[in-house]
Each structure stands twice: as C-alpha cells, then as structure tokens.
C-alpha positions as CSV (number, residue, x, y, z in Angstrom):
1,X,55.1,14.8,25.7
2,X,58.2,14.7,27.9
3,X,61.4,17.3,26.8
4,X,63.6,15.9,29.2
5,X,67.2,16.4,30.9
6,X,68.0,18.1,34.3
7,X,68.2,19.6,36.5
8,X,65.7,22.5,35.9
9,X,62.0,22.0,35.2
10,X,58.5,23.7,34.3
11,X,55.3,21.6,34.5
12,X,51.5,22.1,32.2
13,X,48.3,20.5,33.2
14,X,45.6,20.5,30.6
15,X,42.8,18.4,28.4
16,X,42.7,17.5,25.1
17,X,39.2,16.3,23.0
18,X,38.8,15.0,19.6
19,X,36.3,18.1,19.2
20,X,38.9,20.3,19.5
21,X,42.1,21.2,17.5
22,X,43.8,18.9,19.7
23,X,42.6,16.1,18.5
24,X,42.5,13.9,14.9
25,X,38.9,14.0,14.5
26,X,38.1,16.6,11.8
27,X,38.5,15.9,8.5
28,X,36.3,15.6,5.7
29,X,34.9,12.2,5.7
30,X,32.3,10.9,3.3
31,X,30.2,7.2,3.9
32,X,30.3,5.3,1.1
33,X,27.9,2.6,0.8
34,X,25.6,1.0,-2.4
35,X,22.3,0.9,-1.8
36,X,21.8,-2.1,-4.4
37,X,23.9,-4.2,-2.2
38,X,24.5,-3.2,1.1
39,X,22.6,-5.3,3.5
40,X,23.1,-4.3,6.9
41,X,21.3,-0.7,8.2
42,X,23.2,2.2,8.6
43,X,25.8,2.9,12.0
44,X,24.8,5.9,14.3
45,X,28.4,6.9,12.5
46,X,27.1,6.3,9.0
47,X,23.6,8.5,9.7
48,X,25.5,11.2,11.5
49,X,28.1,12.0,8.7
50,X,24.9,11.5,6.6
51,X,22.8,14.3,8.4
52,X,26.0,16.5,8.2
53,X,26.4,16.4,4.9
54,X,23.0,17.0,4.1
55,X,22.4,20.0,5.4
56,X,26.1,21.6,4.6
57,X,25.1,21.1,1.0
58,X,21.7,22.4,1.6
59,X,23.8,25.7,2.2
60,X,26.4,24.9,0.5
61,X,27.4,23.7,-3.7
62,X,30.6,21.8,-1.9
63,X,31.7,20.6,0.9
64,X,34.8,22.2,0.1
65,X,33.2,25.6,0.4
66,X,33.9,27.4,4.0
67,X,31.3,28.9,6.3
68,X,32.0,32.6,6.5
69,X,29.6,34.1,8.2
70,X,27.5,33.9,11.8
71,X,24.3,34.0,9.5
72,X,25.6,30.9,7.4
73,X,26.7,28.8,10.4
74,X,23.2,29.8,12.2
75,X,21.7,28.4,8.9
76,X,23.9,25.4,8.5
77,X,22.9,24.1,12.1
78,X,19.0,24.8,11.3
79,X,18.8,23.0,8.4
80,X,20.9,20.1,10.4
81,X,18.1,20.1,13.0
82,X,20.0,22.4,15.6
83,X,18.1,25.6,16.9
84,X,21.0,27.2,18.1
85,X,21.0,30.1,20.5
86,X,22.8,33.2,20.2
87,X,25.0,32.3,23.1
88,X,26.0,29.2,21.1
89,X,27.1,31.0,17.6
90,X,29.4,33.2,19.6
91,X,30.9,29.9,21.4
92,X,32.1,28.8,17.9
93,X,32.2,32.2,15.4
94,X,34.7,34.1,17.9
95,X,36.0,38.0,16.8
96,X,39.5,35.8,16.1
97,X,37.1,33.3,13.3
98,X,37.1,34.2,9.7
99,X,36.0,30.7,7.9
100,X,35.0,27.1,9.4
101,X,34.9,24.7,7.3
102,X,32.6,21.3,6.6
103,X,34.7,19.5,9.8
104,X,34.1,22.1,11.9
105,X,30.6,22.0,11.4
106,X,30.7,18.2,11.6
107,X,32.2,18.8,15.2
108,X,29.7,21.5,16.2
109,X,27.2,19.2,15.7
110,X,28.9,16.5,17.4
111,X,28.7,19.2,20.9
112,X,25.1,20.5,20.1
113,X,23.1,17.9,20.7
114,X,19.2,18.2,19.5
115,X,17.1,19.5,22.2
116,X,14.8,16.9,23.2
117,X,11.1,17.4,23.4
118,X,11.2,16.4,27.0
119,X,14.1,18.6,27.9
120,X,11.7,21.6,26.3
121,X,8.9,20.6,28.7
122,X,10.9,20.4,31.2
123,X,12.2,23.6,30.9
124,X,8.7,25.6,30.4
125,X,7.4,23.0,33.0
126,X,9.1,25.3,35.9
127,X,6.8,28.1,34.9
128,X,3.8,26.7,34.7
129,X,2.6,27.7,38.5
130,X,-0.8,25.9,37.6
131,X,0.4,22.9,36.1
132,X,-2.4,23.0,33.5
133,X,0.1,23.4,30.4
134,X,0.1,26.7,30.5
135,X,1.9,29.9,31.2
136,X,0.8,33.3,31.5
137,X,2.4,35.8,28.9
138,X,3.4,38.1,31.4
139,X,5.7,35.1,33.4
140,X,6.8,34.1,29.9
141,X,7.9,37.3,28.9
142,X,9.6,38.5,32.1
143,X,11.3,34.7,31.7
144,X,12.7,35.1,28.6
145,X,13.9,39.1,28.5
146,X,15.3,38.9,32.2
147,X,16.7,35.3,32.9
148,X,19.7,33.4,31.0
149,X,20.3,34.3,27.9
150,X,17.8,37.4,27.6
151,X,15.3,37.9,24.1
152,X,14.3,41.0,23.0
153,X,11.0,42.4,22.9
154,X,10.0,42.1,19.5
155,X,11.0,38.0,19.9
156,X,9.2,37.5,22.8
157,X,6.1,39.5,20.5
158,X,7.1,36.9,18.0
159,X,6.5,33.4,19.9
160,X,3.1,35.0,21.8
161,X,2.0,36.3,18.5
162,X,1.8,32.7,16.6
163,X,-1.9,31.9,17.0
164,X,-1.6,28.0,16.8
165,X,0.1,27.9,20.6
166,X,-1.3,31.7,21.9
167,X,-5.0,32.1,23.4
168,X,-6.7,34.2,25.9
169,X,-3.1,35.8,27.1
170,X,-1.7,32.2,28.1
171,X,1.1,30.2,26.3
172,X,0.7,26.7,25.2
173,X,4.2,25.2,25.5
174,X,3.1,21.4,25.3
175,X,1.5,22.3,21.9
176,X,4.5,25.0,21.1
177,X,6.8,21.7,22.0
178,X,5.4,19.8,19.7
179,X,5.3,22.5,16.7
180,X,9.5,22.8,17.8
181,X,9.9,19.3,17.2
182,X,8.1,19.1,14.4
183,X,9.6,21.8,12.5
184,X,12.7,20.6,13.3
185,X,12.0,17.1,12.0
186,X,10.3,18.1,9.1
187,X,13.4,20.7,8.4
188,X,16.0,18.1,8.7
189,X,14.0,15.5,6.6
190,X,13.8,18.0,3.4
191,X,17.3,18.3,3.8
192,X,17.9,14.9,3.0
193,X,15.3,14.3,0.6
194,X,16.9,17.1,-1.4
195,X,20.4,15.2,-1.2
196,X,18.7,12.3,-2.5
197,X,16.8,13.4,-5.5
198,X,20.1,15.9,-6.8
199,X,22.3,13.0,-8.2
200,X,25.7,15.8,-8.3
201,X,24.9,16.4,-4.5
202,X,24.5,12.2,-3.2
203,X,27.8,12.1,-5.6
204,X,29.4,14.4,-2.9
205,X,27.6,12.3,0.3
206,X,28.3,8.9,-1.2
207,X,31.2,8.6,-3.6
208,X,30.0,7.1,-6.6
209,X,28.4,4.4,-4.9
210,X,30.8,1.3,-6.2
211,X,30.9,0.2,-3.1
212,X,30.1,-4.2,-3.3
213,X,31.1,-5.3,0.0
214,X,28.5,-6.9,1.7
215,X,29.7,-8.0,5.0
216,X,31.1,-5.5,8.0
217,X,33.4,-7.9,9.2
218,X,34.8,-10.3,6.5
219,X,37.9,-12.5,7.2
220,X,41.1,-10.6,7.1
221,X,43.7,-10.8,4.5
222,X,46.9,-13.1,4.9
223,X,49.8,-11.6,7.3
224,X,52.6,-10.7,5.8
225,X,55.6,-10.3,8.1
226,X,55.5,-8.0,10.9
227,X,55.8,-4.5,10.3
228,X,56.0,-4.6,6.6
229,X,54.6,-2.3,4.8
230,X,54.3,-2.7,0.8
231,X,52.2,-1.3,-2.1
232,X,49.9,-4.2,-3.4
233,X,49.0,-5.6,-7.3
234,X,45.8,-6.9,-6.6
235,X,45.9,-8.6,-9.3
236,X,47.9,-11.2,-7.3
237,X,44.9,-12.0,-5.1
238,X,43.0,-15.3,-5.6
239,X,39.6,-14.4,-7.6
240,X,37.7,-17.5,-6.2
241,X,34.5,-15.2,-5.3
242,X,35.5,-14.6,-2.0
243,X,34.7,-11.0,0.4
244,X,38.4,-10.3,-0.9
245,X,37.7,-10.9,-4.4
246,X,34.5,-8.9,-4.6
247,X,36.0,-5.8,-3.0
248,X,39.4,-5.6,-5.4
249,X,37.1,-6.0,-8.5
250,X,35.0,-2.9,-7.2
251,X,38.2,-1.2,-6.8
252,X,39.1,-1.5,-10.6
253,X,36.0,0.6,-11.1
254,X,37.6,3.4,-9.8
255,X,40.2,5.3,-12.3
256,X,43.1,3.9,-9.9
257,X,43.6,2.4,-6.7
258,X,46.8,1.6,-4.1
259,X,46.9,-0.6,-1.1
260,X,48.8,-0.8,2.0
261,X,49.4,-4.0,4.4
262,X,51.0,-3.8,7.9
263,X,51.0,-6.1,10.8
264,X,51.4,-5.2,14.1
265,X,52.7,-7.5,16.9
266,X,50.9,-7.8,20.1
267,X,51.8,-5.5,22.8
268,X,54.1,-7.4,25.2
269,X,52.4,-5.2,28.3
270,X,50.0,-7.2,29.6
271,X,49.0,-4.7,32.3
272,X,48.2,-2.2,29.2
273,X,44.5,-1.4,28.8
274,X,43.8,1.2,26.1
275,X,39.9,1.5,26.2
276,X,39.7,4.5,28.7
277,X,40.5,7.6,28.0
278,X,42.0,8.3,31.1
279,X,44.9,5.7,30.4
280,X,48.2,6.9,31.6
281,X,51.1,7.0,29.6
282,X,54.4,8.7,29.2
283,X,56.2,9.8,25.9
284,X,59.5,11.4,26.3
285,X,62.1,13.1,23.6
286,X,65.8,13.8,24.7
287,X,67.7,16.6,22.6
288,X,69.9,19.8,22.0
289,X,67.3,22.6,21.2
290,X,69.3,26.4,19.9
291,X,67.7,29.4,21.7
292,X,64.6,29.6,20.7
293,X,60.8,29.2,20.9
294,X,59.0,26.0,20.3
295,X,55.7,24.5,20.1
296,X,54.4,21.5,21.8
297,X,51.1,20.3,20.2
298,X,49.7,17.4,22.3
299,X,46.9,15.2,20.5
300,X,45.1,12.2,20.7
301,X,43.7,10.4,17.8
302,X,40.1,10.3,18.7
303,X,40.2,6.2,17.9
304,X,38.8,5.5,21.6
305,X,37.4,8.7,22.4
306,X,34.4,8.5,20.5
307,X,32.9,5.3,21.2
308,X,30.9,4.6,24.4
309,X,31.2,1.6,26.5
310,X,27.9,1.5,27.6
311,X,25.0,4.2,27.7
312,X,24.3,6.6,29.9
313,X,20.4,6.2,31.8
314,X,20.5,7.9,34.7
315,X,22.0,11.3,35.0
316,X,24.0,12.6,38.5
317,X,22.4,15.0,40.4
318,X,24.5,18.0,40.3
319,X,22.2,20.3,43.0
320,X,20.4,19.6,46.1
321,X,18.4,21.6,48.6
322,X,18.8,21.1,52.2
323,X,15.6,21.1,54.7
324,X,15.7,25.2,54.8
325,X,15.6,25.2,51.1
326,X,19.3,26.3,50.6
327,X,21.0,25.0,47.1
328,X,24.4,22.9,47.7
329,X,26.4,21.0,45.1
330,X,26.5,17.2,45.4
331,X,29.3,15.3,46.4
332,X,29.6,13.5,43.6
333,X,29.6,17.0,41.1
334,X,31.9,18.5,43.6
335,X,34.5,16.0,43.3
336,X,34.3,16.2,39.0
337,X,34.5,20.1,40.0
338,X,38.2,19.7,41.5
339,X,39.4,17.2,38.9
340,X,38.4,20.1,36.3
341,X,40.3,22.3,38.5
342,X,42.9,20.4,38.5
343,X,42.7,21.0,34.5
344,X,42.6,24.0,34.1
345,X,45.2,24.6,36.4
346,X,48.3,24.9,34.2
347,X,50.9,25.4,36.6
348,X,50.0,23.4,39.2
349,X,50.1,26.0,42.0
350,X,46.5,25.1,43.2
351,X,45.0,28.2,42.3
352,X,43.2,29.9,38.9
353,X,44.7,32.8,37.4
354,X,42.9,35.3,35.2
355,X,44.8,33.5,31.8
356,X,44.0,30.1,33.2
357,X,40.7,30.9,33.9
358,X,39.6,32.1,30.4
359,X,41.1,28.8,29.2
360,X,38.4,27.5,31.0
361,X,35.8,30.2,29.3
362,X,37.2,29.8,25.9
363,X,36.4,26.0,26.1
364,X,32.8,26.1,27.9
365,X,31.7,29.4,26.8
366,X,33.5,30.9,23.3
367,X,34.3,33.9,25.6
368,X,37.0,35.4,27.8
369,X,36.1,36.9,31.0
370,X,37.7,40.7,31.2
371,X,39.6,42.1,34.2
372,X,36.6,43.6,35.2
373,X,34.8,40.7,35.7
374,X,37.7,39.3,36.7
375,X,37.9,41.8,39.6
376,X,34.0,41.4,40.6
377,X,35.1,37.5,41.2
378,X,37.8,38.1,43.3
379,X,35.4,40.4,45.6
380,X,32.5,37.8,45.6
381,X,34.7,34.4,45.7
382,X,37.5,33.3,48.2
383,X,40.9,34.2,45.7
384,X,44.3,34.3,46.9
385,X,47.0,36.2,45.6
386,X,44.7,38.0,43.0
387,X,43.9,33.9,42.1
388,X,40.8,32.2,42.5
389,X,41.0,29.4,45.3
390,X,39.4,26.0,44.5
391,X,36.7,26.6,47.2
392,X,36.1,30.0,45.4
393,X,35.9,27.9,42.0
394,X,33.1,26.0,43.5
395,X,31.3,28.7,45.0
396,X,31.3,30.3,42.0
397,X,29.7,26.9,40.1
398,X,26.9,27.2,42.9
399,X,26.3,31.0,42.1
400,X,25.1,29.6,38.7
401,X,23.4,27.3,39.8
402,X,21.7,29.6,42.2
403,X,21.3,32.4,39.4
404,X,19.2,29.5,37.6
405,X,17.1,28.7,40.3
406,X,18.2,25.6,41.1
407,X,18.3,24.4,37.4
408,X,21.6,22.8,36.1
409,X,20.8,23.0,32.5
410,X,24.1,25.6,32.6
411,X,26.0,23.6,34.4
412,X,25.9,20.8,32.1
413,X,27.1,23.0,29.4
414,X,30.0,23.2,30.8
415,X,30.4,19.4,32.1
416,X,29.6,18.5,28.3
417,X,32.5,21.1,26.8
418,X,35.1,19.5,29.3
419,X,34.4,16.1,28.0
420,X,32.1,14.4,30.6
421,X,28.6,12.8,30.2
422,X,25.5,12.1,32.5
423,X,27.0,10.1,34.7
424,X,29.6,12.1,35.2
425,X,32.4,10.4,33.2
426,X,35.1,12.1,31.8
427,X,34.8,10.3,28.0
428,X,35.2,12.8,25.5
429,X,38.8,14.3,27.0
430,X,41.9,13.4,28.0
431,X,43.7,14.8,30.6
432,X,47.9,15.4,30.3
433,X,50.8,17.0,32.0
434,X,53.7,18.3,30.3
435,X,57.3,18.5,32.3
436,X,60.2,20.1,30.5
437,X,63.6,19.4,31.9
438,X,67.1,21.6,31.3
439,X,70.4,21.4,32.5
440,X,71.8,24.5,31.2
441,X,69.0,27.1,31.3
442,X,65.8,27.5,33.5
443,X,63.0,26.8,30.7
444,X,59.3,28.6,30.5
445,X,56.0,27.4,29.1
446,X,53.3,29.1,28.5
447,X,50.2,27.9,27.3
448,X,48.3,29.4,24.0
449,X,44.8,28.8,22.9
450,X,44.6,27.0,19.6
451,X,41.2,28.4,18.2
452,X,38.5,25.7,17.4
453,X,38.9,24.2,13.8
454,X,42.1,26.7,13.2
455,X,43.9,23.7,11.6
456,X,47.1,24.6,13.4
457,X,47.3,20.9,14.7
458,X,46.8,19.4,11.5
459,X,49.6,21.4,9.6
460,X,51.9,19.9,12.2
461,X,50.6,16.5,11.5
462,X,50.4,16.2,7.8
463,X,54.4,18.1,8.2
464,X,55.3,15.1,10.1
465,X,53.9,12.3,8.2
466,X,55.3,13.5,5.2
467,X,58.8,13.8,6.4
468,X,58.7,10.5,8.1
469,X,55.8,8.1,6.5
470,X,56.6,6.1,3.3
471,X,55.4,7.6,0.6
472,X,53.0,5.5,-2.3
473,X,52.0,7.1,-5.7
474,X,48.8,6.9,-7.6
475,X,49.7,4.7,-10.3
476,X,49.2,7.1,-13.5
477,X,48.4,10.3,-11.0
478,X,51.8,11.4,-10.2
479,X,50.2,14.5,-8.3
480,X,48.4,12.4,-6.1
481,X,50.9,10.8,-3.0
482,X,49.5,8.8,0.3
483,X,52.0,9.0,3.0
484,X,51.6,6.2,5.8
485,X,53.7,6.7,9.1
486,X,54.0,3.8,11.4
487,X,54.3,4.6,14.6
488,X,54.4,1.9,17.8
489,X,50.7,2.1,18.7
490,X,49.2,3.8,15.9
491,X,49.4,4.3,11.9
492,X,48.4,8.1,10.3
493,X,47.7,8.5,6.7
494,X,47.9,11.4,4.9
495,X,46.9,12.2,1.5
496,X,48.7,14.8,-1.1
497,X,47.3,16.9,-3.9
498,X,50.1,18.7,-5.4
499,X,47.2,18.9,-9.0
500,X,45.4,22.4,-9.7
501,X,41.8,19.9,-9.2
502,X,40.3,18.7,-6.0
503,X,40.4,14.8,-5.9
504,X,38.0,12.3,-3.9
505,X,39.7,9.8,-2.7
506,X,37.6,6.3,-1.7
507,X,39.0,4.7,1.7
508,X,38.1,0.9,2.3
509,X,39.7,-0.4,5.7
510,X,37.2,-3.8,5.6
511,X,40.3,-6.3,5.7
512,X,41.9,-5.1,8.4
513,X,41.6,-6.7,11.8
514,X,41.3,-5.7,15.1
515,X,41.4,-2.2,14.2
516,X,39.8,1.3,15.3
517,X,40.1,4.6,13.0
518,X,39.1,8.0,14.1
519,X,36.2,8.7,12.0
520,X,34.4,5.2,12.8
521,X,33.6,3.7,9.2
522,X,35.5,1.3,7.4
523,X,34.8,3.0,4.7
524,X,34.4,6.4,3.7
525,X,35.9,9.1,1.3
526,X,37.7,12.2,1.5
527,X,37.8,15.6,-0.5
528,X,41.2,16.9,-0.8
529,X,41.6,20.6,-1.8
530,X,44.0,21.4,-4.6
531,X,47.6,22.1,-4.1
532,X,46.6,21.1,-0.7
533,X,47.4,17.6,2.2
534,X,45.3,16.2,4.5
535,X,45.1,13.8,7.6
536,X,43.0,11.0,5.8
537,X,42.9,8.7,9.0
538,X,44.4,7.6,12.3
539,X,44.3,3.4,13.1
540,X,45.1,2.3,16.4
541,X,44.3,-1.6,17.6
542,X,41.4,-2.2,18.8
543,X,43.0,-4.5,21.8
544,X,46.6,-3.9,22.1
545,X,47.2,-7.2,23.3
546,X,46.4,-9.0,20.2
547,X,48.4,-8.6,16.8
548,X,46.2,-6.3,14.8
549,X,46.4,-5.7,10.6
550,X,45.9,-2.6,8.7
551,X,44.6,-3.2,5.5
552,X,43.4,-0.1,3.5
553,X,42.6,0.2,-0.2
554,X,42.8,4.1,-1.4
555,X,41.1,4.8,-4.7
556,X,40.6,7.6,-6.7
557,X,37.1,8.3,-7.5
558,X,37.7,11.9,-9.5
C-alpha cells in the first residue's frame, strides 16, 4: 500500500505469508466430497484438510471449539502425527496467546512438517562413532541434556529405559526410528478411523456428503456480460443431464442455496505475470487523513502462494568446511541471508535494531531476544550504532551453525519461517515496502507485530467487504447474508451469521474457469460461529491474461 502526496516521506520493508495473519489463508474449511460418486482420488489439499480435521475432533466435539491450553495444542499436533518439541509449542502458544482456534492449527501444521524417518537417522547418525547403529548411553545422554534444545534427566531415563530399542548400555536408534514412525503412523491412522466410524464427527469433515459432481474440471457456465454480478434461479438452467444439471439438483438437497456469476476481462498487461510470489506491484490511495493514528494491514490472498511450481529434489548446501576444517556459509545461503536482511530491515537504514531484530525472532522462533542478549550480540558481532551490521547478521547465522556442529537442521528453521524451501526459493512469502507521503506534516510508521492467528487481519477484511461487496440473502434465512466484493484482480467472499446457531455453509466453485481460491478445493464448507462473519474465500485468475469466470454456488447445509 502506497499513502501518497509530498513532499515528506517514511518508508517499511517487511514480508507477508499466507501462514501468518497477513495473509487470507485461515479459515475454517471443510472438503466435501461423496464417496458413492466421486471418482477421482483425493488432492494433497483434500487429505491435508482431512488429516486436520481428524485429529482436531479427536480432541475436540467441534471444530468450533478453541485450543486453550499448551497441553491441548501439544495433543492436537500428536494425534495429527506431529511430535512437537517444546521449543515449537512456545513458537505458537506465546505469554500474549489465550485461544487458537481450528485455522490456526490447520496452519501449524501447514509449518511443522512430519519428521522423516531419514531425517531421524540422520540426525542420531552423527553420534554413532562406530557406525554400527548404535550409540552409547553416555554420548546419548550428554547429547540430549547439553546440546539444542536440552531434555531432562528423567526423559533421557525415559527413552534408555524402553527395553525394545535399549541393551547392554547402547541405544538402538535405527530400531528406535522405526518404533517413532510407527507410532506416529499408527497414531494418525486411529485418528481417522475414529472420524470415519462416528457419523456426527465425518458430518463435521464432510458436509453431508450431497456432493454429485463427478468431474474436476467440467465445462464452464455461459458468460454473462462482463463484470456482472447477479443472484441466480437455477431453475432457469437447462436440465438436459449435463455436469451443470447434476450439480444444481444436488444443490436443492440442501435447505437453500444462492449463486453468484462474474466475468472478468483479460488483463490488458501483457508483460503481467502473476505466478511468483515475488511479482512487483504498486497500489496507492490518495487522501485527507485528521490527526490521528492509523493502521496499514498489508495481505495477500494466499491464491498463488500455496501451490508449487515444481518440487524441490535437491536441497542447497547452507555450510561448508574449508581444507583446515573451518565452517563458512555458502555463497548461495549468504546471498538469501542479505535478502532476509533486507526484510527485516524496516527502515531501510542497512542495519538491525533490537525492535527489528525480534521481528525476526517472533517469526522464526515464537520469542523476543531481551536487552541482555541483545547486549552479548553487540559484544560478539560487528554492530554499529548499538545496531547489528549485515556482516554481524551473518556471523551470527554461522555461530549457529557452528554451535550445531556443522548441522543446519536450525538454520532451516528459520529459512522455512521466512517463507523459503530447499532450494532456496522464497515461495511461501512475499516481500513489500510501504512509502507514506505528506505535504503538511512529517509522518511516522512504526511497525507492530500482529500475533499468529490473532484475527486482527480478518476483522479488517470481513469490515471491508461488508461495507463495499454486494450483499445476497439466503432465500428464507434472512440472518444468513454472503457479501462478494469485486475488486480488479481478485473477488472476496464473506459470509454473515447475524442467527443465535452456528450455520455450515456448502461452497461449490466447479463452474468457474480459470480460477484459483485460497484454500485450494473447489469445493469445501465453512462453519460460521453465531452472531459472528467470516472470510469464506479469496478468487484470483489463474492467468491474468485470459478472461476468467467466478462461478460459486453457497448452500446452507444446517
């Protein structure tokens, strides 16, 4: 965003992700599918959300019910297949948390990735000084209570008293690897074996499985003009057993239904090319603003964010060792070290306060480094005026890498958090700068940390779309309002529930064309709080240079 006049201005560097509050990505979503009739296998999407659900309700009677507790969130992720450290509940259950709900969890588990079986080996692997698949308990327990993030005694006693993988004072982590994965596995899959026997709980993961579609990609509807946007009868629709005619008579299953139609014009930018994240683009506002504070809330939708081009085989090389055996970063890792710098630096005066810096905790870690530690780094690491130095930013990256012997395992932590993969791509964030221009007064920003899953950013959002987007009723639910706003290159949807009962509401987006949503399903459903609105879905074309149609069908299912 762009508050411009002249002649004084401020400038703000930062990031945005869709698994954080700046972006559109968390929101209740639900698959919908029928198993009688659906004939292609489930998307990666479709299985994620699935997994989600499964183990939130394990925990859980509704997905509507918040997490308020470190012990219910360290639950939640076990029984979703995550073995989650200490060090990783803190990240996301700050002192500021008091409740996450079922999208936040859905976006923890979007960041902790399973551990691997081989990442396990690996990891034991380094103290196995035989290599006989072994380790003594005295290396293992001097490991785990004085390197990373430290055990205590009595659960180091824990893993070398389970007989199956402890014998004749040596540790067997291949066999211990195995019984990890296993657990895991076996953890996750009664998790969704319970979902499918209890008929109330697959009611909550699937709708009420109506859903008769079964192609992924049937012809789109007719186009109406450009940029129209109506409420549909269905009724008006050919019946002459067509993909079209199938889905609207699954719809009248539900207790009501509403439709909306808009097509979109090609973009007349040719050179535009929206499928990387790191697209620039400039969006300005021009106004009279009183005295006053205000908030800027940069987003993205999370339509293109999500999806990967191509996957990721090989993974950079972060560390090397020279001939004398001392540790340096690569060339390539130093390089995505100065872009984050260049991040994290809000101002733009080439060098990391303490504020700026805990930005950069806050987001990799869940924790704020004090001025104590603050003043340790500025004796250890080149820092000018009181500020860390990009050279001292590196130097400090290499201390942890150094701390870890060499293993990078920490530094990928933080790579991951700041939105890059294994090669080194940045394709989970996206960079922005904000400039603020004034004629009559010398303007001040200041950035503030919006908490994981506060909500903040969707309170502005749902505000917006329901003082600009056209409003549709439920036909014979008065309480129950969609609001679409249209915007140039995208279309948000929000849905209202001004009745004293929660409400799911079934989304179907098959007929629309060359189109991309945020939560990557054509169809899903929503749960939608009493008295309460919510961002249902952002659309954005898939490629801008052709005309693209939003078709979406939104019935209520109870």
């Amino acid at each position: 965003m762009v508050i411009r006049e002249r002649p004084r201005s401020v400038q703000l560097r930062m990031a945005i992700s869709p698994g954080s509050d700046a972006a559109f990505s968390s929101q209740k979503s639900t698959p919908s599918e029928s198993p009688q009739t659906k004939k292609f296998p489930q998307t990666e999407e479709e299985i994620f959300y699935m997994n989600c659900r499964a183990a939130y309700l394990t925990v859980f009677k509704s997905s509507l019910e918040n997490i308020v507790s470190k012990d219910q969130l360290y639950l939640a992720l076990q029984h979703a297949g995550r073995n989650p450290s200490q060090k990783t509940i803190n990240k996301y259950w700050t002192p500021q948390t008091a409740k996450l709900n079922f999208d936040d969890f859905c976006i923890i588990l979007r960041k902790e990735k399973p551990t691997s079986k081989a990442e396990l080996l690996k990891s034991f692997k380094q103290l196995d000084v035989n290599d006989d698949g072994y380790i003594l308990h005295t290396d293992l327990y001097k490991f785990l209570t004085k390197r990373g993030e430290t055990m205590t005694r009595e659960e180091v006693n824990a893993i070398i008293n389970l007989v199956d993988v402890n014998a004749d004072g040596k540790f067997d982590y291949i066999k211990f690897c195995k019984l990890y994965m296993t657990t895991n596995e076996q953890c996750l899959k009664t998790t969704l074996e319970k979902l499918e026997v209890d008929s109330k709980l697959r009611r909550h993961q699937f709708g009420n499985h109506v859903e008769a579609s079964s192609e992924r990609d049937p012809s789109p509807v007719r186009k109406p003009s450009p940029r129209i946007i109506r409420k549909t009868n269905q009724k008006t629709f050919s019946n002459k057993g067509d993909t079209r005619s199938s889905l609207l008579s699954a719809t009248r299953k539900f207790k009501t239904s509403l439709s909306f139609t808009i097509t979109m014009g090609a973009n007349s930018n040719q050179n535009s090319k929206l499928t990387e994240p790191n697209l620039i683009k400039v969006f300005g506002w021009t106004g009279e603003l009183g005295p006053g504070i205000y908030w800027l809330i940069p987003s993205t939708t999370g339509c293109r964010l999500r999806k990967e081009v191509k996957p990721v085989t090989d993974e950079a090389q972060l560390v090397y060792r020279d001939e004398t055996g001392e540790l340096f970063l690569t060339k390539e890792f130093r390089s995505t070290l100065s872009d984050i710098f260049e991040v994290i630096d809000l101002d733009g005066n080439g060098l990391l306060s303490l504020e700026e810096y805990n930005f950069f905790e806050l987001r990799t870690s869940g924790e704020k480094c004090d001025e104590d530690a603050w003043a340790v780094c500025r004796e250890n690491f080149d820092t000018k005026k009181n500020e860390l130095t990009r050279q001292g930013f590196m130097d400090l990256n290499l201390m942890e890498a150094n701390d870890r012997e060499g293993d990078p395992c920490d530094l990928w932590v933080t790579l991951h958090s700041m939105g890059y993969n294994k090669a080194l791509e940045l394709t989970e964030a996206c960079p922005f700068v904000i400039d603020i221009y004034a004629e009559k007064c010398k303007p001040k920003i200041k950035a503030v940390h919006m908490e994981a899953c506060s909500g903040q950013l969707e309170k502005a959002i749902c505000k917006s779309v329901l003082s600009k987007g056209d409003a549709k009723v439920m036909d014979g639910y008065e309480n129950i309002i969609v609001h679409t706003y249209n915007c140039d290159t995208w279309i948000t949807s929000v849905v209202e529930n001004k009745s004293d009962e929660k409400v799911i509401i079934h989304i179907n987006n098959e007929l629309s064309k060359n189109c991309v949503n945020n939560r990557g399903l054509n169809v899903f459903a929503v749960e939608v709080a009493p008295k309460s609105t919510m961002v249902c879905q952002h659309v954005m074309p898939l490629n801008e240079q052709q005309e693209w149609v939003y078709y979406c069908i939104y019935s209520l299912i109870s």
